[in-house]
MIDOSE-1310 file (N, C-alpha, C; in nm, 2 decimals, decimal comma, always signed):
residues 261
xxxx	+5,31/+7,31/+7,89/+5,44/+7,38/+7,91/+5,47/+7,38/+8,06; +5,61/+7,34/+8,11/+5,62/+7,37/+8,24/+5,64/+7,50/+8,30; +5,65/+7,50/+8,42/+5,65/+7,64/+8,47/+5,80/+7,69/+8,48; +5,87/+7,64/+8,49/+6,01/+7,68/+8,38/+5,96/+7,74/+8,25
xxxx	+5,95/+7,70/+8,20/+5,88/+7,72/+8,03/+5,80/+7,82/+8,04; +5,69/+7,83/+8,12/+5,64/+7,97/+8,14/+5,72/+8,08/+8,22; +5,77/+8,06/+8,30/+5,85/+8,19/+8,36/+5,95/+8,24/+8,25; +6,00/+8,16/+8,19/+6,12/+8,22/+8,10/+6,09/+8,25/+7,99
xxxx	+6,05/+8,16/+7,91/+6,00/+8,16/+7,77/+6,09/+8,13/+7,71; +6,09/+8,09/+7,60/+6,15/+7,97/+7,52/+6,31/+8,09/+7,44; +6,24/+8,22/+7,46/+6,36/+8,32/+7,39/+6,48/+8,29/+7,48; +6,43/+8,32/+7,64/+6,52/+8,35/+7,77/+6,60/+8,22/+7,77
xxxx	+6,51/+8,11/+7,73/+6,62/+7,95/+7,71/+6,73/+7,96/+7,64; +6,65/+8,02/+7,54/+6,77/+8,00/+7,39/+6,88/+8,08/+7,43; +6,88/+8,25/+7,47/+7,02/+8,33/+7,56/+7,09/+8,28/+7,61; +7,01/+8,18/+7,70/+7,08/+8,10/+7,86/+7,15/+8,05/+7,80
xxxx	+7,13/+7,88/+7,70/+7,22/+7,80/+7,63/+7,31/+7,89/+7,54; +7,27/+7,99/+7,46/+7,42/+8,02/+7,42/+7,53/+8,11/+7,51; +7,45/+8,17/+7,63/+7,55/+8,22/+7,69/+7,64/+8,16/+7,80; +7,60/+8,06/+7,84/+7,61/+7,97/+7,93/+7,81/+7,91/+7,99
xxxx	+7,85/+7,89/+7,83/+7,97/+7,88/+7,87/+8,05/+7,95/+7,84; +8,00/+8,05/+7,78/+8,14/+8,18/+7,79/+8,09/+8,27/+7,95; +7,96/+8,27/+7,98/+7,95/+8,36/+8,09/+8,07/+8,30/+8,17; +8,01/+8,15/+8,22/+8,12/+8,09/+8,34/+8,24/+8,06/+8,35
xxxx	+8,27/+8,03/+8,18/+8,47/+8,08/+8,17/+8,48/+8,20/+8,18; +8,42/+8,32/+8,18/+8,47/+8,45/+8,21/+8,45/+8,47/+8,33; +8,37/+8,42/+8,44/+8,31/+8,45/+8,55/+8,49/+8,38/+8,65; +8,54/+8,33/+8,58/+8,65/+8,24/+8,64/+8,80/+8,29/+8,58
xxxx	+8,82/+8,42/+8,54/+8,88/+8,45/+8,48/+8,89/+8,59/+8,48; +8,98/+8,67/+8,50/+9,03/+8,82/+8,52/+8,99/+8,88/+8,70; +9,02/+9,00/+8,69/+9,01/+9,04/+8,79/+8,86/+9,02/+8,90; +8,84/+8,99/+9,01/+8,73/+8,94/+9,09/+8,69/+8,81/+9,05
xxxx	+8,78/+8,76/+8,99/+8,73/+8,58/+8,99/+8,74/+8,50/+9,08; +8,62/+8,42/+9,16/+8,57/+8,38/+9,26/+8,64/+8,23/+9,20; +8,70/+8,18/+9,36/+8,76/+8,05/+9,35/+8,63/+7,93/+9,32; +8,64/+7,87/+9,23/+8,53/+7,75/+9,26/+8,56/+7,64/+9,38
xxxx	+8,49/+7,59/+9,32/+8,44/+7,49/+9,49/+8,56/+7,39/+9,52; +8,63/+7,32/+9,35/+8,73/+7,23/+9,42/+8,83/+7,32/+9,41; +8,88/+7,42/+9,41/+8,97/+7,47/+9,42/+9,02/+7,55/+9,59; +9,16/+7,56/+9,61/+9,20/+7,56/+9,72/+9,26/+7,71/+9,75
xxxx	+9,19/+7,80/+9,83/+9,26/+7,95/+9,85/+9,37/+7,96/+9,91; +9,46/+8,03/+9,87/+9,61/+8,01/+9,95/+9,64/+8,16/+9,99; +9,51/+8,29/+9,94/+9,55/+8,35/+10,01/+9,41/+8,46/+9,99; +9,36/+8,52/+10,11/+9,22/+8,56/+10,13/+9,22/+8,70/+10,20
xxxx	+9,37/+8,73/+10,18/+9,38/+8,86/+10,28/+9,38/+8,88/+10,38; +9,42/+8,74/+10,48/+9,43/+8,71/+10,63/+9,53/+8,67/+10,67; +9,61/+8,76/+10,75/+9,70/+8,70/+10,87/+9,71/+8,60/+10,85; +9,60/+8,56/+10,89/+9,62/+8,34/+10,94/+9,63/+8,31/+10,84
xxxx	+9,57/+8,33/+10,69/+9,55/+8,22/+10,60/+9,80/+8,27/+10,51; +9,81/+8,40/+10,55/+9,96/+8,42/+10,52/+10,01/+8,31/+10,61; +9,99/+8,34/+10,69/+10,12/+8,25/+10,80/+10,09/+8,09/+10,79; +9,97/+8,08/+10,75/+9,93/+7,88/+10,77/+9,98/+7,82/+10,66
xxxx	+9,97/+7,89/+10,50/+10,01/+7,86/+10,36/+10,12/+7,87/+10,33; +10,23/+8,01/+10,42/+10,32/+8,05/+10,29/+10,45/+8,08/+10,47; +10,53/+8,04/+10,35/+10,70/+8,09/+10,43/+10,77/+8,15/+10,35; +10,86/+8,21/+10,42/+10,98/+8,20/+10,32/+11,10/+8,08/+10,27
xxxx	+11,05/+8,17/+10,13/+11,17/+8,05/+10,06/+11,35/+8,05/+10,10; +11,38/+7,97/+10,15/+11,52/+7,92/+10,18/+11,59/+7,95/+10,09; +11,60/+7,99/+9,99/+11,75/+8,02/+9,91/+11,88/+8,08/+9,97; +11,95/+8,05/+9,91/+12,09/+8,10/+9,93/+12,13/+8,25/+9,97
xxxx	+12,05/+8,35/+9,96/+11,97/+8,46/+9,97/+11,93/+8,52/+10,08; +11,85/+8,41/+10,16/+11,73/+8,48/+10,25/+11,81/+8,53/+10,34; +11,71/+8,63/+10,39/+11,81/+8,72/+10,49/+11,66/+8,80/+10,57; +11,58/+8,73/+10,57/+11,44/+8,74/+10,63/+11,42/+8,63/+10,74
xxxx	+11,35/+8,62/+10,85/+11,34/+8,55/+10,94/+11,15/+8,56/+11,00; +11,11/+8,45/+11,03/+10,95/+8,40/+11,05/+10,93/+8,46/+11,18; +10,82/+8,55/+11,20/+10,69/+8,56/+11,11/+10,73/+8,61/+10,99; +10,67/+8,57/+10,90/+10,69/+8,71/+10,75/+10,66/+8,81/+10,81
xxxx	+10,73/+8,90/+10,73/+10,71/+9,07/+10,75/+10,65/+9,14/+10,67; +10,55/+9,04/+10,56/+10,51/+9,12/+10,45/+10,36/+9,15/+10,51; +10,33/+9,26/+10,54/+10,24/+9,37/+10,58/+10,11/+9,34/+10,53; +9,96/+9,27/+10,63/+9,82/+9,32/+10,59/+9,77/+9,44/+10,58
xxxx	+9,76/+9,46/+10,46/+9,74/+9,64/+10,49/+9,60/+9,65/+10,36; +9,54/+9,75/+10,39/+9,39/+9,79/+10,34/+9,39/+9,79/+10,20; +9,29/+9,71/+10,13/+9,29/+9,74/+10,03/+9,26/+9,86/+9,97; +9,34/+9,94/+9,85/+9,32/+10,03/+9,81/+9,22/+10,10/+9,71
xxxx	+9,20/+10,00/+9,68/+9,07/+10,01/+9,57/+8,95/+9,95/+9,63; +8,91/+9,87/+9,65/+8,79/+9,79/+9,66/+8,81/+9,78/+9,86; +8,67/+9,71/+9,91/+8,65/+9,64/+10,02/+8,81/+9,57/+10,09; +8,84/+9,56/+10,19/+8,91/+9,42/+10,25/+9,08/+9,45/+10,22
xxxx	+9,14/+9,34/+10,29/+9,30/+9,36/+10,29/+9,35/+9,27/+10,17; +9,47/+9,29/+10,20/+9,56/+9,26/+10,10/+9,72/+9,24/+10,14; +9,81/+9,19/+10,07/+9,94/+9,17/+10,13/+10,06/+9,25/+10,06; +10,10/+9,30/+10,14/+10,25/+9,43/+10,10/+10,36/+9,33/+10,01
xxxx	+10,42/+9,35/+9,94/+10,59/+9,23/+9,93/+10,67/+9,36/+10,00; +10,63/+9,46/+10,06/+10,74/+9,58/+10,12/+10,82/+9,53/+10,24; +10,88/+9,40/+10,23/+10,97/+9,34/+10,32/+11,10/+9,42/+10,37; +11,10/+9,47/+10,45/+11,26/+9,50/+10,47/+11,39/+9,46/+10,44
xxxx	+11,38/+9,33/+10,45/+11,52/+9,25/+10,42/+11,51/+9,22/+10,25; +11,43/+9,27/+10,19/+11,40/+9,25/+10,02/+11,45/+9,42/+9,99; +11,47/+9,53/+10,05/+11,53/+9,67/+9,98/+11,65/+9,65/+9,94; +11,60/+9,72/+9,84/+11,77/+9,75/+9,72/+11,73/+9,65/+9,62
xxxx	+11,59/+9,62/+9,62/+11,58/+9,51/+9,48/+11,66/+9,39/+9,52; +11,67/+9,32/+9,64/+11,76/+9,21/+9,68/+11,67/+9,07/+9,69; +11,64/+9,02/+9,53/+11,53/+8,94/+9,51/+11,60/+8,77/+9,58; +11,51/+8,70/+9,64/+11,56/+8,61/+9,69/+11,60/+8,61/+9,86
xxxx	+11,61/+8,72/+9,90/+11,61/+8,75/+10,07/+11,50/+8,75/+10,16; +11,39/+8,80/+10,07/+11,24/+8,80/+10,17/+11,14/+8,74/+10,08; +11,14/+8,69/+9,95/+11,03/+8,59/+9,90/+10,94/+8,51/+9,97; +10,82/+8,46/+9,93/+10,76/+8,39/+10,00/+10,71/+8,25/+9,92
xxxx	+10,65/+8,14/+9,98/+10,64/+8,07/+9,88/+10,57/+7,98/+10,00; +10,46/+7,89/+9,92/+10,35/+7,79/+9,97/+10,44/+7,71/+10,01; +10,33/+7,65/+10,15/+10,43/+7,55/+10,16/+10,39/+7,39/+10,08; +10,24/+7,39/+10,08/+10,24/+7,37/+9,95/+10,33/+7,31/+9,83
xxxx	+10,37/+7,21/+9,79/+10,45/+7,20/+9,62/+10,33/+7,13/+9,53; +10,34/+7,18/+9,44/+10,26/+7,15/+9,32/+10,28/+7,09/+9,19; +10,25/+6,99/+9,13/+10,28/+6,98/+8,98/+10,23/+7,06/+8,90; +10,08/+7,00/+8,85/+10,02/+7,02/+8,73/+9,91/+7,13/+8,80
xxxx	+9,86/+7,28/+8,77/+9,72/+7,32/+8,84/+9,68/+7,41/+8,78; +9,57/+7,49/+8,78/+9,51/+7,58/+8,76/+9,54/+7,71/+8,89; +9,59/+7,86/+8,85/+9,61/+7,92/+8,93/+9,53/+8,06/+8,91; +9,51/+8,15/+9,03/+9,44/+8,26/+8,96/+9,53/+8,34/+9,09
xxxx	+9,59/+8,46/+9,05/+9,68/+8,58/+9,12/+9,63/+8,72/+9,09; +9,57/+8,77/+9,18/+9,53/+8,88/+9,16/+9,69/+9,03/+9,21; +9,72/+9,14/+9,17/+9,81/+9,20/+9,18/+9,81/+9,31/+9,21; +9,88/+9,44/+9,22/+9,84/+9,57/+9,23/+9,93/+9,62/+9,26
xxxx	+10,02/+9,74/+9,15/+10,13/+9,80/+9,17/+10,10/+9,95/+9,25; +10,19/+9,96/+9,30/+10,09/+10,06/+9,40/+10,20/+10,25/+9,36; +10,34/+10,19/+9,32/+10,40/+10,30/+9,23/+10,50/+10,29/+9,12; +10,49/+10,42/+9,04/+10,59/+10,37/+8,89/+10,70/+10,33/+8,97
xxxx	+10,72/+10,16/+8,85/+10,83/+10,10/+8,84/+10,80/+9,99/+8,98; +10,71/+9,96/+8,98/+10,71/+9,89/+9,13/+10,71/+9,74/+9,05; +10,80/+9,65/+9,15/+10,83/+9,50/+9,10/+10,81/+9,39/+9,16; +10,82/+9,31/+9,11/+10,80/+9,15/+9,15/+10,79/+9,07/+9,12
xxxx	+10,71/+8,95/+9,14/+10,72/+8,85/+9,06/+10,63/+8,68/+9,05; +10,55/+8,65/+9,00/+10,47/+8,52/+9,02/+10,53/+8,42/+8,99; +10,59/+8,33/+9,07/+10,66/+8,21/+9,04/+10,58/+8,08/+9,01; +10,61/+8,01/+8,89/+10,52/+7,83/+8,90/+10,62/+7,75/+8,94
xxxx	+10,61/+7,68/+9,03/+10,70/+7,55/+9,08/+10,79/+7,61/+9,14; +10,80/+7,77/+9,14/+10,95/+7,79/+9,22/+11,06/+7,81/+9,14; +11,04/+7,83/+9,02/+11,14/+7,82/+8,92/+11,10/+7,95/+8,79; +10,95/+7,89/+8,74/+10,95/+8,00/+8,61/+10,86/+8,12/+8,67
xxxx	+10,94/+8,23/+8,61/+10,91/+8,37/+8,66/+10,79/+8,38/+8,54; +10,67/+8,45/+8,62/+10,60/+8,53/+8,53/+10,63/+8,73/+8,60; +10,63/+8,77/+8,46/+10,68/+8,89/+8,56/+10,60/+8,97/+8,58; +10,61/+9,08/+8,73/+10,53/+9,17/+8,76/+10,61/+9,29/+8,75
xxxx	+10,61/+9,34/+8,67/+10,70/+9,51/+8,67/+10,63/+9,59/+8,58; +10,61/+9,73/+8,65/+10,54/+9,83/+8,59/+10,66/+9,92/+8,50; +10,63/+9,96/+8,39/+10,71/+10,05/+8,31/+10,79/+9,94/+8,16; +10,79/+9,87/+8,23/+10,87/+9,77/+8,10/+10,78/+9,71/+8,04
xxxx	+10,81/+9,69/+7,90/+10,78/+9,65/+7,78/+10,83/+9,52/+7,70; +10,96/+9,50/+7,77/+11,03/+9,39/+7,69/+11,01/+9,27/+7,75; +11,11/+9,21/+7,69/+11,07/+9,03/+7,73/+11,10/+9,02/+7,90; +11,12/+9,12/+7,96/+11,18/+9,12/+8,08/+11,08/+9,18/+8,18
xxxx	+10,94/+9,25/+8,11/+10,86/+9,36/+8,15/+10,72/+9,30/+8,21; +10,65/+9,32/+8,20/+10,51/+9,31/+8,28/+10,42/+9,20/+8,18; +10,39/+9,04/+8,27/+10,32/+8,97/+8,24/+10,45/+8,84/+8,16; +10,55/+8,92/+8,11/+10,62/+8,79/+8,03/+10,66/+8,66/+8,12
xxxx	+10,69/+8,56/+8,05/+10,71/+8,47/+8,06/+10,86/+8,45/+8,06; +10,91/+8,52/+8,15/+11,07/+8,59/+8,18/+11,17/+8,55/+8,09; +11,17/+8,66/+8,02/+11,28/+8,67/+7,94/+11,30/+8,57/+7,76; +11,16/+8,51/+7,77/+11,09/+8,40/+7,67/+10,98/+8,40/+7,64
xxxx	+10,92/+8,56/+7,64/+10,82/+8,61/+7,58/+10,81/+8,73/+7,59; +10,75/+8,80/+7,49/+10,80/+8,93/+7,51/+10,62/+8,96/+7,59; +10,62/+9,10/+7,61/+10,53/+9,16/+7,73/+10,41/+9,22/+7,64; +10,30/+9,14/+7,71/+10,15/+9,17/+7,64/+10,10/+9,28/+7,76
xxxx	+10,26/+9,41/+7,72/+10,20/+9,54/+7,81/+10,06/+9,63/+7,82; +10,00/+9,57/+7,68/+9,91/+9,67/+7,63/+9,76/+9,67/+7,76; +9,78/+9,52/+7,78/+9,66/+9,47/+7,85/+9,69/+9,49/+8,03; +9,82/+9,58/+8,05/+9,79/+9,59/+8,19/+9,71/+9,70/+8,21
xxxx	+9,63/+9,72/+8,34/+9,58/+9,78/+8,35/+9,65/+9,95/+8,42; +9,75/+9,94/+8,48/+9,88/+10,02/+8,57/+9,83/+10,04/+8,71; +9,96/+10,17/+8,71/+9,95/+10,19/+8,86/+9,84/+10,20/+8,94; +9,85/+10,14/+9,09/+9,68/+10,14/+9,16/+9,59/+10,13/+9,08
xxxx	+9,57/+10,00/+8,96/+9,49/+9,94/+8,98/+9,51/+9,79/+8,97; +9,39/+9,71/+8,98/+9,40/+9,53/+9,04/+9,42/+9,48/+8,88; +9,49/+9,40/+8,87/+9,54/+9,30/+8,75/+9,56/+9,15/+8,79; +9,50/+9,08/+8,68/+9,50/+8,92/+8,71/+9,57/+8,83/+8,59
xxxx	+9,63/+8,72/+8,71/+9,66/+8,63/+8,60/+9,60/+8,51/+8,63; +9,60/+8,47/+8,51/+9,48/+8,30/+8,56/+9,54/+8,23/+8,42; +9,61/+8,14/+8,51/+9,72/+8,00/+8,45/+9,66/+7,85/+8,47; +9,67/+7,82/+8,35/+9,69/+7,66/+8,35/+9,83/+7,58/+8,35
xxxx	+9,94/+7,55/+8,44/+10,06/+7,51/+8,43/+10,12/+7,37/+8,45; +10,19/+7,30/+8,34/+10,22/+7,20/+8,30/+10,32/+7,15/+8,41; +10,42/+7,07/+8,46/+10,52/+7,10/+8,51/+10,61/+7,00/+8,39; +10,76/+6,99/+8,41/+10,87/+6,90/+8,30/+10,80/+6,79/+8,34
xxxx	+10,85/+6,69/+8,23/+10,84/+6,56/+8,28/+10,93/+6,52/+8,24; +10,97/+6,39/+8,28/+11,11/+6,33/+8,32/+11,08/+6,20/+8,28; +11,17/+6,10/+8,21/+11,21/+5,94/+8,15/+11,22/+5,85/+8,29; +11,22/+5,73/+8,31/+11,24/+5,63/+8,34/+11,43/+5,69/+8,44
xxxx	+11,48/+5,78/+8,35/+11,59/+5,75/+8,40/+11,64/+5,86/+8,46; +11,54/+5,95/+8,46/+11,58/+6,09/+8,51/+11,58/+6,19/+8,44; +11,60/+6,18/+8,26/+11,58/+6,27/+8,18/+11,51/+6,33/+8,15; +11,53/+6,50/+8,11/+11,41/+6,58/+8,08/+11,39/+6,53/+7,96
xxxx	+11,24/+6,48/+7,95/+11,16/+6,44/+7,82/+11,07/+6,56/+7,77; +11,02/+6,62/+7,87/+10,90/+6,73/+7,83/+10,88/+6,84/+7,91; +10,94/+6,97/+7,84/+10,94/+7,08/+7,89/+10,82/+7,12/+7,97; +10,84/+7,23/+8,08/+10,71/+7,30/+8,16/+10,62/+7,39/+8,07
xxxx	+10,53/+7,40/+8,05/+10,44/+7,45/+7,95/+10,31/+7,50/+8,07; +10,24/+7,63/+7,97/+10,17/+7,69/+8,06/+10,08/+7,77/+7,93; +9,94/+7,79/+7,95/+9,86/+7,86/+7,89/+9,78/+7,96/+7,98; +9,82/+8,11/+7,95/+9,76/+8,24/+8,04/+9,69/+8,31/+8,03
xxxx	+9,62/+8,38/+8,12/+9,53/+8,49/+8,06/+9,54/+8,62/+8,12; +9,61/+8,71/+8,06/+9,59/+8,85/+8,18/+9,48/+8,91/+8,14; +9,45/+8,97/+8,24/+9,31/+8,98/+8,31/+9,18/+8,99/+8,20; +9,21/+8,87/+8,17/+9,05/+8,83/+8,10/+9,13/+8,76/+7,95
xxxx	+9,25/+8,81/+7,91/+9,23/+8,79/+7,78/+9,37/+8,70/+7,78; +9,34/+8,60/+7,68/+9,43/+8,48/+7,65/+9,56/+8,56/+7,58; +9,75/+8,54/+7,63/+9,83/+8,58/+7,58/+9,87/+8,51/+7,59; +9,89/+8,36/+7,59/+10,00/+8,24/+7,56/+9,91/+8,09/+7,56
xxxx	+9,96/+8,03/+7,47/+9,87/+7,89/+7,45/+9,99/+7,80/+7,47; +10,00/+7,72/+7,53/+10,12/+7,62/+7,55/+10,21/+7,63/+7,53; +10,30/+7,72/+7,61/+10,41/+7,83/+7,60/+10,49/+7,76/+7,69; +10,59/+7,69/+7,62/+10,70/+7,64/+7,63/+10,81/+7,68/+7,74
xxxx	+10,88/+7,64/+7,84/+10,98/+7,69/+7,91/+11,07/+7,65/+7,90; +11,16/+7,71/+7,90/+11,35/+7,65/+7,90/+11,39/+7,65/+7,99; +11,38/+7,77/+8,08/+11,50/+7,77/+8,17/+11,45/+7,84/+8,32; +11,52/+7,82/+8,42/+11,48/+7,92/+8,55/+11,64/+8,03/+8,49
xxxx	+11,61/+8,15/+8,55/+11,67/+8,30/+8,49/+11,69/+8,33/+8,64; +11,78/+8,42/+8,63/+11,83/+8,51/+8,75/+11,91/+8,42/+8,83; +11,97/+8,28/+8,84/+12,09/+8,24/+8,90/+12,02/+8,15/+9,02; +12,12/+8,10/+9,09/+12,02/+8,07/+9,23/+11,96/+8,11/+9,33
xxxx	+11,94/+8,29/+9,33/+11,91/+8,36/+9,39/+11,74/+8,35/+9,36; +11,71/+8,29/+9,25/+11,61/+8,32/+9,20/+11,46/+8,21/+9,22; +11,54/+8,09/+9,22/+11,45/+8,02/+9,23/+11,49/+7,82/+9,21; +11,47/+7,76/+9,26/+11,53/+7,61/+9,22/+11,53/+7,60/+9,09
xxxx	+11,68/+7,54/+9,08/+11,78/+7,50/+8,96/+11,75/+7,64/+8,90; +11,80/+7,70/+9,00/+11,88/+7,83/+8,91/+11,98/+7,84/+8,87; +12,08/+7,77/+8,98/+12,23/+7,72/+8,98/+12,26/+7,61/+8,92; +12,15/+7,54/+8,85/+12,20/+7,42/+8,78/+12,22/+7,48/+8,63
xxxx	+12,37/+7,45/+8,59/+12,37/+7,45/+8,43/+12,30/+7,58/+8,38; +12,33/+7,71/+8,48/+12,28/+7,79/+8,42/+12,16/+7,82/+8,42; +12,06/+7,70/+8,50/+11,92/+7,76/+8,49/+11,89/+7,64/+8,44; +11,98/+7,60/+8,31/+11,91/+7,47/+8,21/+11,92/+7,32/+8,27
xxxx	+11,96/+7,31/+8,35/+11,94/+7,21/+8,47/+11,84/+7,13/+8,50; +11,72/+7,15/+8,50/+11,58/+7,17/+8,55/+11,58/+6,99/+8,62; +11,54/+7,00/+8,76/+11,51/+6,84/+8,79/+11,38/+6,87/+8,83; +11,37/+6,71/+8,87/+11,22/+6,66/+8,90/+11,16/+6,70/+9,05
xxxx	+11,23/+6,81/+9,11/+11,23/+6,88/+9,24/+11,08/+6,90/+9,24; +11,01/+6,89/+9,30/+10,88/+6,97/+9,36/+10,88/+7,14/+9,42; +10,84/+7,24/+9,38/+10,83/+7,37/+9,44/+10,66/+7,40/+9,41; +10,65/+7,50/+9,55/+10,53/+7,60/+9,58/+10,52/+7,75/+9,42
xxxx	+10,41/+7,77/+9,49/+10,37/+7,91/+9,42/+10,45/+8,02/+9,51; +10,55/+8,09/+9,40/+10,63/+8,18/+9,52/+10,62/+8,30/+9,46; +10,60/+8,43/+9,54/+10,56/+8,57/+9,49/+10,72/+8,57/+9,56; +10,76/+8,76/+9,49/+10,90/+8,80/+9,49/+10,88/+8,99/+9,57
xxxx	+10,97/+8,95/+9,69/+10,95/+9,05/+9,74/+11,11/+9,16/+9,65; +11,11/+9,25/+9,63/+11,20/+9,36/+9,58/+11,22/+9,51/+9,61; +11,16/+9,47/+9,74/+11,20/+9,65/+9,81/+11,07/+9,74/+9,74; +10,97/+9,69/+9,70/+10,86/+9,77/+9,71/+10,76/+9,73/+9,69
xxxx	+10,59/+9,80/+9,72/+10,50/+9,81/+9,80/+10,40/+9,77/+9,67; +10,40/+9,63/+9,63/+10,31/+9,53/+9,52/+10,24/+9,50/+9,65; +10,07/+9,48/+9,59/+9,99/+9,41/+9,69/+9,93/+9,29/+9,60; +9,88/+9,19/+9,70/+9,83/+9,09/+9,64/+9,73/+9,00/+9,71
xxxx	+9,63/+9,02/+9,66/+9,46/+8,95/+9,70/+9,47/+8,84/+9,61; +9,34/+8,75/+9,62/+9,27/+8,67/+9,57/+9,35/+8,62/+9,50; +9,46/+8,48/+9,56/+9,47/+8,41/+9,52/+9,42/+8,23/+9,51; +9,37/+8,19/+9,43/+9,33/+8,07/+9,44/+9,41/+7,95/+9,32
xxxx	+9,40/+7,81/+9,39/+9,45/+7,73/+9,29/+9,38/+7,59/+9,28; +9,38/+7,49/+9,22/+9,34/+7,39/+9,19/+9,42/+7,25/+9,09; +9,44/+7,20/+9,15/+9,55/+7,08/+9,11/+9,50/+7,01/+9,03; +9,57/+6,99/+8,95/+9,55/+6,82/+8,80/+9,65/+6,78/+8,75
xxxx	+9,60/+6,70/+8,70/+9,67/+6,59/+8,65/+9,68/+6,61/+8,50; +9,80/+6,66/+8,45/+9,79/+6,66/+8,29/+9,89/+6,59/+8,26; +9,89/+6,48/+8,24/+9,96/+6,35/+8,23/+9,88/+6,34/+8,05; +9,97/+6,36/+7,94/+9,90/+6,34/+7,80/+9,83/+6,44/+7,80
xxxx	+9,84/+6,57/+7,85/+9,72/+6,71/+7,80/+9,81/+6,77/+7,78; +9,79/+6,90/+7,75/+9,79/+6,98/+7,68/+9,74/+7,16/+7,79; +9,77/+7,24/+7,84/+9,71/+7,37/+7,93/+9,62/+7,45/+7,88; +9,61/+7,42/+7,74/+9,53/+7,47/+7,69/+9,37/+7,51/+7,76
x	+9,34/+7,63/+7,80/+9,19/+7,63/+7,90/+9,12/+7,76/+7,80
């Protein structure tokens, strides 16, 4: 017997193999999930790593000017900082003025967003490509409320955690694909998990919502527009005080897949 074999014993093997790949999908999933190795941090709770990654988004809108104004301020819960969306030029809910967004554009990736409403009704917003809202708002319920898939899924509120405390989302996201000729062939599709637990399996997208203020091809056709544009990961500043740690991502290629994770 080796000394493997003696230190553990043949019971402690048998645990290991069956626990092996659910520990390390969970270990990569929900609140405090550590970025793996090929994956790329875009935001760590640092000054530098805000200002090197992310600007603001140019919309029609903006009415914010560089440096960002969105505030490193202490984490409330746990060790370390974190980032405010309490932008000035974003009060009165004036979404599209002080947003921020990678500079970064992404197709196909793996994302993990950590969040934290800090009071009732506090809002915002996780963007994929710049276009489809996942939502962050505390108190709502509806397809319009906390975690949906904006306005095209209704809200798996049960699983937030609330006010002052950390909440995660960890996305696998498809982007459209487009014909030889320009035509949309194949909707943006995305499978999620808030914080730990699976609420969409290849969830379909139609449209960008909220107009042009909101996000590229807002203004097209209504939203139903959608081109073969490239956009960042863009959070939504709305005149109040959401924080946001640990975000990490990781790019692929799902060319014939499926987001299923």
């Amino acid at each position: 017997m080796s000394l493997f074999h003696k230190s553990l014993g043949f019971k402690s093997i048998y645990l290991l193999i069956l626990c092996f790949p659910a520990c390390s999908t969970n270990g990569q999933n929900g609140v405090g999930a550590k970025a793996p190795k090929d994956a790329e941090v875009l935001f760590d709770g640092s000054r530098a790593m805000l200002d090197s990654k992310w600007t603001y988004w140019e919309g029609p809108r903006l009415a914010a000017t560089l440096p960002i104004k969105w505030e490193i301020v202490e984490d409330p819960v746990d060790n370390g900082t974190t980032v405010s969306t309490n932008d000035p030029a974003g009060a009165g809910g004036k979404y599209g003025a002080a947003d921020i967004v990678t500079k970064e554009k992404y197709r196909d990736y793996r994302l993990h967003v950590e969040f934290l409403i800090t009071a009732p009704g506090g809002n915002s917003g996780v963007y994929m490509q710049n276009r489809y809202e996942i939502q962050v708002l505390d108190g709502d319920t509806t397809s319009h409320g906390m975690a949906a898939v904006i306005n095209e899924t209704n809200s798996p509120y049960h699983l937030y955690k609330g006010v002052g405390k950390w909440n995660a989302y960890d996305i696998t996201f498809k982007a459209a694909r487009f014909d030889a000729m320009g035509k949309l062939s194949e909707k943006a599709m995305l499978t999620m998990y808030f914080n730990g637990e699976k609420v969409y399996t290849n969830q379909t997208i139609n449209q960008v919502w909220g107009g042009p203020n909101s996000g590229i091809d807002g203004g097209n056709d209504g939203g139903k527009g959608i081109t073969d544009t490239p956009g960042g990961i863009k959070l939504q500043a709305e005149g109040h005080d959401v924080r946001y740690r640990n975000i990490w991502i990781i790019p692929l290629d799902l060319d014939g897949k499926d987001t299923n994770f």
